[in-house]
Z-matrix of the N, CA and C atoms (Angstrom, degrees):
N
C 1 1.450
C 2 1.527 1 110.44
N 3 1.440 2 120.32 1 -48.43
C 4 1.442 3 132.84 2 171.47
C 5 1.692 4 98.06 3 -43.47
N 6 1.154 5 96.42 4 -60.31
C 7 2.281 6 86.34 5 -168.25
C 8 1.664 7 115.81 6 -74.27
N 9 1.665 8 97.72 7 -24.20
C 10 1.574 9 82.83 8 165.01
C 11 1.536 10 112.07 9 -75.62
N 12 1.462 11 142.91 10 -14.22
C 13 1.267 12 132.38 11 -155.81
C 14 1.544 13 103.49 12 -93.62
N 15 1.436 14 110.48 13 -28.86
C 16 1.546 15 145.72 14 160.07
C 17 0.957 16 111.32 15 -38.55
N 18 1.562 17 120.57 16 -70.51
C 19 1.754 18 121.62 17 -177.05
C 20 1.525 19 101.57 18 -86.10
N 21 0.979 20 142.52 19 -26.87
C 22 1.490 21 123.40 20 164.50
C 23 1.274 22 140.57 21 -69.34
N 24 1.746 23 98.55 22 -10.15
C 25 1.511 24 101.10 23 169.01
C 26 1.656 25 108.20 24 -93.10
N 27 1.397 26 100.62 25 -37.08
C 28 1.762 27 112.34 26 167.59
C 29 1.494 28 97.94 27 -20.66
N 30 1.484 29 95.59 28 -83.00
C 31 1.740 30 115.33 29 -161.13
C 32 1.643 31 101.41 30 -50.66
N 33 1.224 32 121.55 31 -62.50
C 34 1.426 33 105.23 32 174.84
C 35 1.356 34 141.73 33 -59.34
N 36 1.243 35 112.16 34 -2.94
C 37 1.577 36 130.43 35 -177.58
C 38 1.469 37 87.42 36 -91.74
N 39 1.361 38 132.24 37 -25.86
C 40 1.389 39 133.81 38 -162.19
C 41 0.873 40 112.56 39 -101.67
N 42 1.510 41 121.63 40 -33.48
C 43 1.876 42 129.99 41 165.07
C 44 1.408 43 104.91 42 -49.34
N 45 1.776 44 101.96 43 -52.20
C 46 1.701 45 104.99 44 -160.03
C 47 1.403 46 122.82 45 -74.86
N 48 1.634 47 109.54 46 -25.06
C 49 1.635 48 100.28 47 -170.38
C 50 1.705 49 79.19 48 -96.15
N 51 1.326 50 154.93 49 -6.34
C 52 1.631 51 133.88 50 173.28
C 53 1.907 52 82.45 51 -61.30
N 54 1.449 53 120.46 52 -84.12
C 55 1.145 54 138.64 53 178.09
C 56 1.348 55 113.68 54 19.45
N 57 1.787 56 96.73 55 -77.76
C 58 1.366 57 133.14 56 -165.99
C 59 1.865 58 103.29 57 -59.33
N 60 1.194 59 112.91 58 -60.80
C 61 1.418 60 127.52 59 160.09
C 62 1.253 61 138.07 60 -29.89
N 63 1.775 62 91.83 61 -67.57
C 64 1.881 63 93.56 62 166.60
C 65 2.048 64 102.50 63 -89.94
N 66 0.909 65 143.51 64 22.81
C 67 0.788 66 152.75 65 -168.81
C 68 2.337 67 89.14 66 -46.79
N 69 1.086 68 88.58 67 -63.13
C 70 1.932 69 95.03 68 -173.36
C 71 1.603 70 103.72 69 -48.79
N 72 1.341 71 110.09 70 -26.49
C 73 1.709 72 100.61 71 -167.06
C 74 1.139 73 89.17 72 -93.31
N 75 1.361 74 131.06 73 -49.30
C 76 1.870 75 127.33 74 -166.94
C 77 1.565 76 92.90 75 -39.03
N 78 1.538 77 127.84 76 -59.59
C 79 1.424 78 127.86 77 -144.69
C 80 1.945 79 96.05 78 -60.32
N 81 1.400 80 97.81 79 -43.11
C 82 1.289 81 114.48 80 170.16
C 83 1.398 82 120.37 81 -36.58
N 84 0.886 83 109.33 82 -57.73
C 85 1.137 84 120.78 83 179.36
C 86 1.568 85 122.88 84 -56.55
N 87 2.074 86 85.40 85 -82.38
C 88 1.499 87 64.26 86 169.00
C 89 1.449 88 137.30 87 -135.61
N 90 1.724 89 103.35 88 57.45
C 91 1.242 90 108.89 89 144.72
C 92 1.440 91 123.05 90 -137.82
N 93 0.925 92 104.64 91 60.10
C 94 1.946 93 117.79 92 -158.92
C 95 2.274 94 100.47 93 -54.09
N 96 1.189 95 105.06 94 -3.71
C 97 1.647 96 97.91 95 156.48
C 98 1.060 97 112.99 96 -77.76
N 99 1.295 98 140.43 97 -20.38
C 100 1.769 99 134.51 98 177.78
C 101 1.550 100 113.09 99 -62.47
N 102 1.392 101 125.32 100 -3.99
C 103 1.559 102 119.03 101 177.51
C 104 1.674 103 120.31 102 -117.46
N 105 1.685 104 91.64 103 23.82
C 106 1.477 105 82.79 104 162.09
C 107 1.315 106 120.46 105 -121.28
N 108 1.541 107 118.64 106 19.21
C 109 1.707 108 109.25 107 154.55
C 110 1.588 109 90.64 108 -121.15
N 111 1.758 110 96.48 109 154.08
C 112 1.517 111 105.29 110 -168.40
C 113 1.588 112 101.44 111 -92.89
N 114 1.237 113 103.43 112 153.43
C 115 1.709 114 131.39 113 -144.06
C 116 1.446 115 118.35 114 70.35
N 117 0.926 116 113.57 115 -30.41
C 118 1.912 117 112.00 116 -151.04
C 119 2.096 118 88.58 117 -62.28
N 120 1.493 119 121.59 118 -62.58
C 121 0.890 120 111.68 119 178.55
C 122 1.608 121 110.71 120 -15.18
N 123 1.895 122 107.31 121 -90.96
C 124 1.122 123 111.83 122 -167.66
C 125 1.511 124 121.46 123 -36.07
N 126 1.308 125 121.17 124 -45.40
C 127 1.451 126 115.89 125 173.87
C 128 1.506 127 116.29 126 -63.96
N 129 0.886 128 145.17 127 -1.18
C 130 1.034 129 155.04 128 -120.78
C 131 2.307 130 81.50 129 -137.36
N 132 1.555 131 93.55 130 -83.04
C 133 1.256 132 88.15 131 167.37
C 134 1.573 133 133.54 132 -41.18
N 135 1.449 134 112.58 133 -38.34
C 136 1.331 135 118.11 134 179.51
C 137 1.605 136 103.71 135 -73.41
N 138 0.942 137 125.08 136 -52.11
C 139 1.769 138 122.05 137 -177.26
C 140 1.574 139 105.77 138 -48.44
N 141 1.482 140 118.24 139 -37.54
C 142 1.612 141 129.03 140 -177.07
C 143 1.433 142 101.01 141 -80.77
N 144 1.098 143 143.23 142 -11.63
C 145 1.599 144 144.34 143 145.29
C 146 1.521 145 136.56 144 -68.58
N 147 1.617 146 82.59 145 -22.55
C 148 1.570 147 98.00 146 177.40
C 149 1.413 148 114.29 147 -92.41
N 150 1.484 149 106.75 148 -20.28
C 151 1.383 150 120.97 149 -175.47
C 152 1.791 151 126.72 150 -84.92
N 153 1.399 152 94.57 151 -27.18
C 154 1.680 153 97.77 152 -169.91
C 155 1.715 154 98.21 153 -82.20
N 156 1.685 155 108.12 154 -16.79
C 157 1.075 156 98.75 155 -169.75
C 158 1.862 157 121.40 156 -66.63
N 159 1.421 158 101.60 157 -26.47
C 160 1.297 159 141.44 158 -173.67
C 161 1.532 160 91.59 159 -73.31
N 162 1.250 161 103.53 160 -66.34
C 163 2.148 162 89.49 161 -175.50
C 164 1.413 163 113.54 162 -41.69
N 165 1.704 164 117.69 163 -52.09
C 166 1.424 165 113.86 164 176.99
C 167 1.650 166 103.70 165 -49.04
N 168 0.807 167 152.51 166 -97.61
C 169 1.258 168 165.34 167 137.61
C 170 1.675 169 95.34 168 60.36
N 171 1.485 170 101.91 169 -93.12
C 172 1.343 171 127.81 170 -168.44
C 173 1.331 172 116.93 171 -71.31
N 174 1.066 173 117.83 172 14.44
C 175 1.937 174 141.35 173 174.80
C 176 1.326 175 120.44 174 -116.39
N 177 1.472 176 95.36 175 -22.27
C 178 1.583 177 94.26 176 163.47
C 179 1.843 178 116.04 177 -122.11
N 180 0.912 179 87.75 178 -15.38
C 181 1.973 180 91.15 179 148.26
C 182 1.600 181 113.56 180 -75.53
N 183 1.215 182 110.53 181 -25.90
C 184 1.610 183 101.03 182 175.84
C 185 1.411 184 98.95 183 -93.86
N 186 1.181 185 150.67 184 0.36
C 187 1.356 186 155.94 185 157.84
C 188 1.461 187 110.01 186 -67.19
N 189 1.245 188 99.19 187 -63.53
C 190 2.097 189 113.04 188 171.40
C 191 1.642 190 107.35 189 -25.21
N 192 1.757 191 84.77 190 -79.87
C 193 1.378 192 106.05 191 170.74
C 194 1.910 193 125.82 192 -37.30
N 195 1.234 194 116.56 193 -46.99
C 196 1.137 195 98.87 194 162.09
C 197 1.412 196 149.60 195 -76.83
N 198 1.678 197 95.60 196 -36.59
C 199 1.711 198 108.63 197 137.18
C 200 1.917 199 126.06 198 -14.06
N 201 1.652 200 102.25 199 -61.04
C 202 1.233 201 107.90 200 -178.90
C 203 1.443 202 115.98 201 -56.67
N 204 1.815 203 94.69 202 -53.32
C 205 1.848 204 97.01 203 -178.16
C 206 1.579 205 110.82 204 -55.74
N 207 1.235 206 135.06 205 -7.10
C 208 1.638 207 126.01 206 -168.51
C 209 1.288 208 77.46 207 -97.32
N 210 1.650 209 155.50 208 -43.79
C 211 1.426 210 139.07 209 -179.90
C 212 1.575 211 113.82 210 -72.79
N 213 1.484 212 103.24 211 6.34
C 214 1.599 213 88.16 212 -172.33
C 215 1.559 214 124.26 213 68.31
N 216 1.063 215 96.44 214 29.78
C 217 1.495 216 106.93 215 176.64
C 218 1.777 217 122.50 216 -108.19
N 219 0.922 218 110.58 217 78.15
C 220 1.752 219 120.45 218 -158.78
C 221 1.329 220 130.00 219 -55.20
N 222 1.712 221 102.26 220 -44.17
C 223 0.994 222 148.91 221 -173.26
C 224 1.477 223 124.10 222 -41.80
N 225 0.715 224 99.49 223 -88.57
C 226 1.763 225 132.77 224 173.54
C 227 2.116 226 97.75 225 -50.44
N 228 1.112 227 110.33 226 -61.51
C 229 1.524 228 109.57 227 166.59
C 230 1.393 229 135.48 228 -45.10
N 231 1.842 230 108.92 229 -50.99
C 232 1.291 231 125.49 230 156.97
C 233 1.066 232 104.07 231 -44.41
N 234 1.289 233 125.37 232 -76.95
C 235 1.345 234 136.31 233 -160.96
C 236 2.115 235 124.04 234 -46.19
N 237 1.356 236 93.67 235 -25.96
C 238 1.249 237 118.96 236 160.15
C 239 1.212 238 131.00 237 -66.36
N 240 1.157 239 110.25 238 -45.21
C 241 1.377 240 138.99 239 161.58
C 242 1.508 241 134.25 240 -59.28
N 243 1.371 242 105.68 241 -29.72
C 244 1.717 243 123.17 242 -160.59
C 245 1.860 244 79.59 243 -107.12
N 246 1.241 245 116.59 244 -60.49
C 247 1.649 246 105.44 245 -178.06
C 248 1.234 247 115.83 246 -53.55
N 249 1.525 248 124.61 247 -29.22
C 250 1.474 249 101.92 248 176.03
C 251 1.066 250 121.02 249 -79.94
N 252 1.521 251 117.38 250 -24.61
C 253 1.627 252 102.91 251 -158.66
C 254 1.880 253 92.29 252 -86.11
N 255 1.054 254 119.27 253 -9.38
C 256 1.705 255 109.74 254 -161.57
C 257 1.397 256 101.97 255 -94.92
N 258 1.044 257 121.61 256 20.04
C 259 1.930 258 124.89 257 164.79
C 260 1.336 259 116.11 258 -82.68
């Protein structure tokens, strides 16, 4: 459990700062309409910086979380669960 929790945070720490980085070419890529009114690009990049950070995040809280359910631990997961969606 330790080396899978190991290489999945690896890999996502590794998704997010490539992410964070090429963040200007991703938009490029793939939404190359974001650079024809001025600013929108740049924001555009900044929201995609703000965002990959959040995938790491919520990939390894859903990792936690499943961890718990193999102990039978319900609780704490639900509970994760029921606060987000009720905002």
């Amino acid at each position: 459990m330790d080396a899978l929790a190991g290489t999945l945070s690896a890999l996502l720490l590794l998704v997010t700062a490539v992410g964070v980085l090429a963040a200007p070419v991703l938009v490029l890529v793939f939404a190359p309409g974001f650079g024809d009114a001025p600013g929108q690009r740049e924001l555009v990049v900044e929201m995609l910086r703000l965002t990959f950070p959040y995938v790491l995040f919520i990939s390894l809280t859903a990792l936690a979380g499943g961890i718990l359910n193999t102990y039978e631990r319900f609780g704490v997961p639900a509970f994760t669960r029921c606060c987000s969606t009720c905002r």
